[in-house]
C-alpha positions as CSV (number, residue, x, y, z in Angstrom):
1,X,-7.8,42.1,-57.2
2,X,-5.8,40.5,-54.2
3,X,-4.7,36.9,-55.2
4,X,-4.7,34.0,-52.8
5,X,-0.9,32.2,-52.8
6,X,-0.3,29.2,-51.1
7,X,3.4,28.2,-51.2
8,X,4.1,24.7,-49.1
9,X,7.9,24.4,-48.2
10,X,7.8,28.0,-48.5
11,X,9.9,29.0,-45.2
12,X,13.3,28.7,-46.5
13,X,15.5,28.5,-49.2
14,X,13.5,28.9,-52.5
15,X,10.2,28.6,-51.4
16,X,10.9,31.7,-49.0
17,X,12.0,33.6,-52.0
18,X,9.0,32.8,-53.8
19,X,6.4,33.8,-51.1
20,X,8.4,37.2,-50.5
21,X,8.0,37.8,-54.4
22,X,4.2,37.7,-53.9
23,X,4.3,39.3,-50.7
24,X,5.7,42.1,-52.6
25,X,2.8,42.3,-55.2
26,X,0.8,42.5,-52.4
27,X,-0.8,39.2,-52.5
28,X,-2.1,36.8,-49.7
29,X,0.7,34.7,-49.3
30,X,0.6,31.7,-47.0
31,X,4.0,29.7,-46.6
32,X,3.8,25.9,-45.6
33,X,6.6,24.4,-43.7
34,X,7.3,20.8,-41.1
35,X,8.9,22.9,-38.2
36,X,6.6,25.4,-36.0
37,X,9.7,27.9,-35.3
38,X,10.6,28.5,-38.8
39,X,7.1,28.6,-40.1
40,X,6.5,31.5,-37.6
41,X,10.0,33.3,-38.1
42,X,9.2,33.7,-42.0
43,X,5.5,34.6,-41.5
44,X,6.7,37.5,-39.5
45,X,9.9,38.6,-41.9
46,X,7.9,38.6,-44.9
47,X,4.4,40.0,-43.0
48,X,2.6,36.9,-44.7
49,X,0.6,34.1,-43.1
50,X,2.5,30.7,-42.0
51,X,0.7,27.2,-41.2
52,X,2.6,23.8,-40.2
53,X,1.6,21.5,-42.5
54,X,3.6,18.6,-43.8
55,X,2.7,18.6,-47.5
56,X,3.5,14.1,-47.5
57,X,0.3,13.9,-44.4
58,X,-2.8,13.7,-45.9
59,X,-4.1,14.7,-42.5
60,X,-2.7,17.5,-42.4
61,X,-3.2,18.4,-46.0
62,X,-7.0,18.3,-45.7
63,X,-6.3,20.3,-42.6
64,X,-5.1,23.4,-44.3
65,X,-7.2,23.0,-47.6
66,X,-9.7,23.5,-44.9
67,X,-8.5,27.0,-44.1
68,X,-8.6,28.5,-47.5
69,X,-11.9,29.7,-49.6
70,X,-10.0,30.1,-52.7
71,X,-6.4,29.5,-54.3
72,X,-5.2,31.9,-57.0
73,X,-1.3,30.4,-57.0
74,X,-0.2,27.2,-55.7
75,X,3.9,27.0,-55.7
76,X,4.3,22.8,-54.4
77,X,8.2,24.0,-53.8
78,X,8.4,21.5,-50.7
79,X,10.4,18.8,-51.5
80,X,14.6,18.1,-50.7
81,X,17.2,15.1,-51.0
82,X,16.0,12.1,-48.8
83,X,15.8,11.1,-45.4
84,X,18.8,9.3,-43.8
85,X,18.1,5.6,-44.1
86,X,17.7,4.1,-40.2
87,X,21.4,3.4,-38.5
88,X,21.6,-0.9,-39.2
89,X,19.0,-1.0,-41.3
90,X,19.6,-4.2,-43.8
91,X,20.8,-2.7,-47.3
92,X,17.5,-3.2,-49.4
93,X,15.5,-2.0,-46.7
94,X,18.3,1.1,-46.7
95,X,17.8,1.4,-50.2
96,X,13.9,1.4,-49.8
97,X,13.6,4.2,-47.1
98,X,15.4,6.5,-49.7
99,X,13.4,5.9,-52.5
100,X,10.0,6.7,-50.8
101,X,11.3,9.2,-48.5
102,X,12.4,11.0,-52.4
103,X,8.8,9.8,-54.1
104,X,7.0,11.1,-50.6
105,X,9.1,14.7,-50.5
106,X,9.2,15.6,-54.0
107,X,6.0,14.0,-55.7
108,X,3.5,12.9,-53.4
109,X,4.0,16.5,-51.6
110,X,2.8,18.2,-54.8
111,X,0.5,15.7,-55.7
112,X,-1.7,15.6,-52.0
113,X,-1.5,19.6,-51.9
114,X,-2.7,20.2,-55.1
115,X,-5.4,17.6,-54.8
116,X,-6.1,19.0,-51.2
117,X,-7.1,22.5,-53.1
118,X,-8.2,21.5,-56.2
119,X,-11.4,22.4,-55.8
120,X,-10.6,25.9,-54.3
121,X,-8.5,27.0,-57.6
122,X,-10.0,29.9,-59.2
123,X,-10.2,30.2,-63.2
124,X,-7.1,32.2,-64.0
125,X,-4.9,30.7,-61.4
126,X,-1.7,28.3,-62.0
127,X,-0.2,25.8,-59.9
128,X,3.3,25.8,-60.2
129,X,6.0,22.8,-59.2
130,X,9.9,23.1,-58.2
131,X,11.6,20.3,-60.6
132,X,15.2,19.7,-60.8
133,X,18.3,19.7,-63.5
134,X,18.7,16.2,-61.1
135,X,15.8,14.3,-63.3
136,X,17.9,15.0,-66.0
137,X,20.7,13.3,-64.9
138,X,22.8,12.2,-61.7
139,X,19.5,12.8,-59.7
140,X,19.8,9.1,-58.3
141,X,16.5,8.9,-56.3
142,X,15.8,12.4,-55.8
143,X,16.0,12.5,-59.4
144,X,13.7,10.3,-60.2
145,X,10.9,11.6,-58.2
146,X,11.5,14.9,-59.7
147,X,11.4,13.1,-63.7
148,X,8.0,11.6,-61.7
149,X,6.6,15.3,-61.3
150,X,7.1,16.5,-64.8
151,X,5.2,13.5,-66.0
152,X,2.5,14.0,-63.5
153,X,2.5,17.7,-64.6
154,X,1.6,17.1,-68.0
155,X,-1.7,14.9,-66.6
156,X,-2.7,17.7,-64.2
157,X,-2.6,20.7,-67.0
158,X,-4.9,18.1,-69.4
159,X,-7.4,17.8,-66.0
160,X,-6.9,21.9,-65.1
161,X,-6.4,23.7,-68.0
162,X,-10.6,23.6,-68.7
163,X,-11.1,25.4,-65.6
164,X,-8.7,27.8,-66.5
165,X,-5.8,27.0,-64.2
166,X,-2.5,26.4,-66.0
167,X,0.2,24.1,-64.3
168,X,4.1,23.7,-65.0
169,X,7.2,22.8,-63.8
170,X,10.2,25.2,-62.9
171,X,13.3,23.5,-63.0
172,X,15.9,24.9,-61.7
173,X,20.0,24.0,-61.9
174,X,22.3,24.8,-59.3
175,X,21.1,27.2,-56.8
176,X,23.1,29.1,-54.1
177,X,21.6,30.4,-51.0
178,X,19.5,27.4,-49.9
179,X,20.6,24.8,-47.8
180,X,19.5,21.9,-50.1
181,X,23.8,20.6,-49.7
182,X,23.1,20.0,-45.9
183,X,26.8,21.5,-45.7
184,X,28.0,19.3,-48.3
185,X,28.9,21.8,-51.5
186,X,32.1,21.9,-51.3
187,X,34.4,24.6,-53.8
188,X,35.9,22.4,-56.2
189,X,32.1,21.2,-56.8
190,X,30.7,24.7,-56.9
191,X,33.4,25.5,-59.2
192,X,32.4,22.5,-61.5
193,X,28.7,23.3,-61.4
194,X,29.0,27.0,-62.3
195,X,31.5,26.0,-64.8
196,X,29.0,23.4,-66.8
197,X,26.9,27.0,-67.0
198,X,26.9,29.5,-69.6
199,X,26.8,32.6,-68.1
200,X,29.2,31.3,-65.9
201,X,27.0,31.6,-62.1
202,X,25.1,29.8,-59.7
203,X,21.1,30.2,-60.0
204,X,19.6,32.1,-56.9
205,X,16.2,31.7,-55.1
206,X,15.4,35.0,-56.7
207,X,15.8,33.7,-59.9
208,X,13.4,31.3,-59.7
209,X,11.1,33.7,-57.8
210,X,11.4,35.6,-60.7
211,X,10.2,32.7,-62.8
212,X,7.2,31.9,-60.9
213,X,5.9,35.3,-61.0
214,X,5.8,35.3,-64.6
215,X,3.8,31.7,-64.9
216,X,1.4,33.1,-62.7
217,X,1.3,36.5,-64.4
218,X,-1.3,37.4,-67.5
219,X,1.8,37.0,-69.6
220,X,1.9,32.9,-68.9
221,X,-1.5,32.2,-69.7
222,X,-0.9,29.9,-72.6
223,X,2.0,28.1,-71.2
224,X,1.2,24.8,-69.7
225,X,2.3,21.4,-69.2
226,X,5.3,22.3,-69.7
227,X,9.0,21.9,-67.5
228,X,11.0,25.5,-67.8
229,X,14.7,24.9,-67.4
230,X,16.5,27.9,-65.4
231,X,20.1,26.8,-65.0
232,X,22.4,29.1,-66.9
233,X,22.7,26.8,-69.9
234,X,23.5,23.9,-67.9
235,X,21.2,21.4,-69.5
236,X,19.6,22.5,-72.8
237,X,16.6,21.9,-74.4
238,X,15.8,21.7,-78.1
């Protein structure tokens, strides 16, 4: 049977690579992103459907819950570092602006979207999160908000997993290919990050993609509540 996935933040980076890994199972994939032009541009490459929706607006939230009869897969993989505080702004009020533009983009995202579709989740479906190695440690912020969506994970799963819907956390390490940096990776810190790995390489969006598909495969179906680390050994877990 054709699934339903919605993916929000899903026209770029890993989010893309997620929605083109259901696309290719032949499910009905819609992506999520803030910006018309590359909503449309990734609908069209990966032959799925695309919606603006900012995943933080309520509004808009409703608005696309509104569009859907059922959800099989929900990937909340919006999300990103945080807005740029306002040029003069006093410092605490500086310091302010990050901290909820971080809470709004990586928590209250997931949490609006998957309360927005609640309801339309069908028994056997998942609802998978994009965490971070950051809420482990030098996540500042961002972090924070992403330590803020494991906890909130492990509340969902209790409230879903009687209706048959799992929900976890993927969190991934460092990840080439996206532009998460904003131009700022340079190579003496890519070095360092693939060095604190393992195997001794960055993580790519398929690698995550990889992982989603498996959480929301038969395979998964008594995993949840849980945070899945995918870094290459670069934070462990006992």
């Amino acid at each position: 049977m054709t699934r339903t996935v919605l993916v929000t933040g899903g026209s770029g980076g890993i989010g893309r690579a997620i929605a083109a890994r259901f696309a290719a199972d032949r499910a009905q994939v819609v992506v999520t992103g803030r910006h018309a032009d590359t909503v449309e541009r990734t609908a069209k490459d990966l032959g799925v459907r695309g919606v603006v929706c900012d995943a933080t607006d309520p509004t808009q939230t409703a608005a696309l819950a509104e569009q859907l009869t059922t959800v099989d897969v929900l990937v909340n993989a919006a999300g990103g570092l945080p807005a740029p505080a306002p040029d003069g702004a006093p410092p605490l009020e500086a310091l302010l602006a990050e901290w909820s533009s971080s809470l709004s983009r990586n928590l209250l995202s997931a949490v609006l979207t998957t309360a927005s579709v609640r309801d339309r989740l069908t028994d056997g479906g998942a609802v998978i999160s994009i965490g971070s190695i950051g809420a482990e440690r030098r996540g500042g912020s961002y972090g924070a908000a992403k330590a803020a969506l494991g906890a909130w994970n492990t509340s969902l799963s209790a409230q879903l997993a009687p209706h048959g819907v799992t929900s976890n956390v993927i969190s991934p390490g460092y990840v080439t290919g996206t532009d998460f940096f904003r131009g700022g990776m340079t190579d003496a810190r890519h070095t360092a990050l693939v060095q604190e790995t393992h195997n001794q390489r960055p993580g790519t969006p398929d690698d995550i993609a990889e992982t989603a598909f498996f959480l929301a495969s038969p395979g998964a179906r008594h995993i949840t509540a849980q945070t899945l680390h995918v870094n290459g050994g670069a934070f462990t877990t006992r």
